[in-house]
C-alpha positions, 0 to 999 in steps of 0.5 A: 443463483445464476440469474443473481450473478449475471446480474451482479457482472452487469452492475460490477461497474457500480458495485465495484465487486460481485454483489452476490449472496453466498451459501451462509456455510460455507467455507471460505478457507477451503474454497478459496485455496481450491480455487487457487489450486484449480485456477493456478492464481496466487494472491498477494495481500498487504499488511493492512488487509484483514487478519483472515485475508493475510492468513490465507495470501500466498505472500503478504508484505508492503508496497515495495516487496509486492512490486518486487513479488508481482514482477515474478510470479508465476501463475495465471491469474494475480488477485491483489488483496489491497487498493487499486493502485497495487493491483494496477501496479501488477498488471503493469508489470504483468499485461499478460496475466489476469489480474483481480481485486475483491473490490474495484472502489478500494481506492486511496486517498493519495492517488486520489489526491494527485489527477493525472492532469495536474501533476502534467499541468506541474511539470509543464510549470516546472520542465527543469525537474524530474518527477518522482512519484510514490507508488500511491498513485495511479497509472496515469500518474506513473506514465508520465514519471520518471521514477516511482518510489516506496517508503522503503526505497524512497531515499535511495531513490531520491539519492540515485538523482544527481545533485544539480537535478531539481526534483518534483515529488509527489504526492505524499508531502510527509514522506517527501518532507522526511526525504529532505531532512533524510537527504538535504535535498530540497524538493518541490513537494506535492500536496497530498497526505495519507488519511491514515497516517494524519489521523494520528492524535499526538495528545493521545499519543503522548499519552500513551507514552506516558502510561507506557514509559518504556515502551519505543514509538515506531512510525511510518513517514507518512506520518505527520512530522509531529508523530516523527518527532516522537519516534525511536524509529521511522520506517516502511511497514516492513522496515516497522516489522523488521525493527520490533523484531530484532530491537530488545524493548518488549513493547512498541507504539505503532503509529502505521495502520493497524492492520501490520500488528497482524503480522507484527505479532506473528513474528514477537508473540512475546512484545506488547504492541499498542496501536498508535490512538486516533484523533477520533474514537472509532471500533478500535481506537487506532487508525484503519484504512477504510480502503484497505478494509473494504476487501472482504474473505466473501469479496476475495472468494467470489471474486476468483469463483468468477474471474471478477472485477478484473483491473485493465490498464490502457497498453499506452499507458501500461507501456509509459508507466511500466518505465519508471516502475523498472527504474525503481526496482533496478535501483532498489536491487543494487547493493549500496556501497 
């Protein structure tokens, strides 16, 4: 077994996670909270991560309260339950903590869709303009922002920027397309999408909605804006969460991915929720992050048994990118008027 480990860390690189057999009894449950407790570590989970995974995170929730949630802890190792991106997010706002994530390919499609250089290459287009980037993006990314934003904060972001200041977004063009109908602002919008999001089939939908009359839509702006259209309600993953909660209708659509009706249920065990149709017939008819569901409870375990894969984050770079990070969280705190 421990031949297989050491072997398994040689080819983390490749893997991307520990590829390691694991006793077929054993319990997973126990020994990840026995880890937690023997290690001092917290797991932080997003709302779209497997059912099991969210059940045994110490707190689950979207982009915007991880942020919030990373910057406090107190432990000594961070293990992310999500993407890439969120665990480098808490490693840049955590340099002297370890941080781990189940699977190191667990990636997404909007970071990946906007390269460090050519946003550069953009603002060298345009150096009138101030960036702002969604947390979706990587930490290079982020050093050479001036204001990272989530869907749950990303209009009173947007609104904190003087009028006269022209603005670069990037790189969700759904979300920056509703900022400006949102705001009245007009951007310069980066040309990225979220797979999840634009998976969604309108002639399915409203089909959904027709066998379902009384049910409310509900979807998050990275949607497409034919989807928004439909919707009674437009919000982050939390926003969504909060909405079905304290709406009187008994049932919802959700067009968001449908890892949140996790949690949704949880909290109205009484209200029929349907997960929005996908244009492609899949395993649940819905749409699901491929990214987020890469992480595994196997995956989660090994990865706190051995300390292993561990996100890095370059000091330059953890320094630049730390900024725009601080910026967001201390104007999301502020109290509107």
């Amino acid at each position: 077994m421990n031949q297989n480990i050491e072997k398994a860390k040689k080819n983390l690189t490749e893997v991307g996670f520990l590829d390691v057999d694991t006793p077929k009894d054993i319990d997973f449950v126990a020994e990840i909270n026995r880890l937690k407790k023997e290690k001092n570590a917290v797991i932080l989970a997003h709302y779209y991560q497997e059912p099991a995974i969210q059940d045994i995170a110490d707190f689950v929730g979207d982009s915007l309260a991880l942020s919030y949630k990373a910057a406090e802890v107190d432990a000594d190792i961070i293990v992310f339950a999500g993407v890439h991106f969120m665990a480098e997010t808490a490693k840049i706002l955590n340099p002297d903590k370890k941080v781990l994530l189940p699977d190191l390919n667990a990636g997404c499609s909007l970071s990946e869709s906007c390269p460090a250089e050519s946003l550069q290459a953009l603002k060298d287009k345009n150096p009138d303009h101030l960036v702002i980037t969604y947390v979706n993006t990587s930490a290079e990314v982020k050093a050479i922002s001036d204001l990272c934003c989530t869907s749950s904060n990303a209009k009173k972001i947007v609104d904190s920027v003087p009028l006269d200041q022209p603005i670069i977004f990037a790189p969700d063009k759904n979300l920056g397309a509703w900022i400006q109908k949102e705001t009245g602002r007009e951007m310069l919008l980066w040309d990225g999408a979220c797979i999840v999001h634009e998976a969604f089939s309108i002639d399915k939908l409203l089909k959904t909605f027709e066998i379902n009359p009384q049910a409310k839509i509900i979807a998050h702006p990275e949607s497409e804006a034919h989807i928004l259209k439909t919707a009674e309600y437009i919000g982050s993953t939390s926003g969504l969460i909060n909405y079905v909660k304290t709406n009187p209708a008994n049932k919802f659509i959700v067009a968001t991915e449908a890892g949140i009706l996790h949690e949704m249920q949880k909290e109205v065990p009484d209200k029929e929720l349907i997960p929005a149709p996908a244009q492609e017939d899949n395993s649940c008819a819905c749409s699901e992050c491929p990214y987020m569901k890469m992480n595994t409870m196997q995956k989660l375990y090994l990865c706190m048994e051995h300390e292993l894969p561990e996100v890095h984050v370059d000091e330059e770079i953890q320094k630049k990118a730390l900024l725009p990070i601080q910026r967001m969280l201390e104007i999301s705190s502020t109290k509107d008027d």
